[in-house]
Structures are given as structure tokens and as C-alpha cells.
N, C-alpha and C positions, 0 to 999 in steps of 0.2 A: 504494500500500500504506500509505495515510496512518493511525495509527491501531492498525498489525498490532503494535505492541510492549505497547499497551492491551489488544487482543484475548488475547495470549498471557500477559499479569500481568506484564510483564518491563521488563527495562532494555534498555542497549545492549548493541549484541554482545560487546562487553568485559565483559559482568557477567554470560554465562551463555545467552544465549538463541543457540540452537542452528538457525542460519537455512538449515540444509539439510534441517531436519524440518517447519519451520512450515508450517501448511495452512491456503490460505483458500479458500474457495467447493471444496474438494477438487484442488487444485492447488498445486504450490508457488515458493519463489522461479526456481527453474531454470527452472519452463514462462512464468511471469512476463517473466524477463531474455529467454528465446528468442524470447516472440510481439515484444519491443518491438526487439530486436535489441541487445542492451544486453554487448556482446562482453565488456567487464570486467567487468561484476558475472558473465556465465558463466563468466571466469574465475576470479576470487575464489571461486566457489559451489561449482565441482569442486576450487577449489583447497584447501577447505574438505570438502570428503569428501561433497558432492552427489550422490546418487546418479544418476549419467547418462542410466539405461537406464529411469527411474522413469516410471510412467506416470501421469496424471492420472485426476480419474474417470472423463474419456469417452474415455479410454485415447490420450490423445495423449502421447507424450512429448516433451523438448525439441526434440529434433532434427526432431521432424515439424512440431512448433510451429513451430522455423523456417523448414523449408522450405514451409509454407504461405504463412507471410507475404514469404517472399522474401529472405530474413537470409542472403546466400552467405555471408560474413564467419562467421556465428554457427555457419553448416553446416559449411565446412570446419574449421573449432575444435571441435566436437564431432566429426567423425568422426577427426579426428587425436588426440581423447584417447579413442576408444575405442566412443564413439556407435555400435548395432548399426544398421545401414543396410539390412539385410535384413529390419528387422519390417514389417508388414502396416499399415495404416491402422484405424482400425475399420469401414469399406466394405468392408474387402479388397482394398482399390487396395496396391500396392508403392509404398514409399517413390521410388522411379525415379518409376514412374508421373506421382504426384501432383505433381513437381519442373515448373517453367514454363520456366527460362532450363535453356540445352544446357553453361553452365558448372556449374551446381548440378545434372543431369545425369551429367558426369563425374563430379563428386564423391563420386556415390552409385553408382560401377559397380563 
């Protein structure tokens, strides 16, 4: 996200810039932190009033972001703070479904 404080006119997050709304390519830092598995900046971002349940444009949210790439860690932290586990993919595959390991499975029953 080299650059995203240019893109937005702004400073650091101390002077105002509001990094639970920022959007780059239609996506924002929360889908960011969850594809890379980035557990404390997901906490910092909800901790910061992130909206959890936000979807990107191709309607991924965090949590599916994670659970694509495999982020058990980032899964079960989003669904302990609230992460709907029951939304659909945009295939229409179930969040369960598209899960690989039978730990992040549990997670999402």
C-alpha cells in the first residue's frame, strides 16, 4: 500500500486519515490485512471501527479473504469478533464449503 497516504491527500493516521474507509482498486485495508494474514493490523482495523462484515467489489469480505488464503489465525479472530460465517461466496459456494484445512472447518460451523 506504498503511496495510499499520496493517493488519499493525507498524513499519518494521527493527522486524520481514516484507514477503515480508505479504498484502493475497490477494496480496503481489512481485505488487504486478511489476504496477507496480517493478524494485528486486523486487529488495530476492527479495533479502529473497521467494518467486519464489508465486502469488496467482487464481494469478498475479510473473512472469506482469509479463509481462501489459508489465515486460520486471521479466521478464528474475525469470527470471535463477530465475522458472519454464514454469507455465501460470490459462486455461491458456503463459507464451510470453500475452507481446505478441517481446523478452519470447525471454525466456521
Amino acid at each position: 500500500m506504498l503511496g495510499l497516504r499520496e493517493q488519499q491527500g493525507g498524513g499519518p493516521i494521527d493527522q486524520g486519515i481514516d484507514v477503515t474507509k480508505v479504498e484502493v482498486a475497490g477494496r480496503k485495508a481489512i481485505h488487504f490485512a486478511a489476504d496477507c494474514g496480517q493478524l494485528e493490523v486486523l486487529e488495530f482495523l476492527i479495533h479502529m471501527g473497521a467494518e467486519i462484515n464489508a465486502p469488496d467489489r467482487h464481494g469478498y469480505t475479510a473473512l472469506l479473504s482469509a479463509i481462501y488464503e489459508g489465515h486460520v489465525d486471521c479466521v478464528k479472530f474475525l469470527v470471535s469478533k463477530g465475522a458472519n460465517k454464514t454469507e455465501k461466496c460470490p459462486d455461491g459456494m458456503s463459507y464451510f464449503e470453500v475452507a481446505e484445512s478441517p481446523e478452519m472447518r470447525e471454525l466456521l460451523k
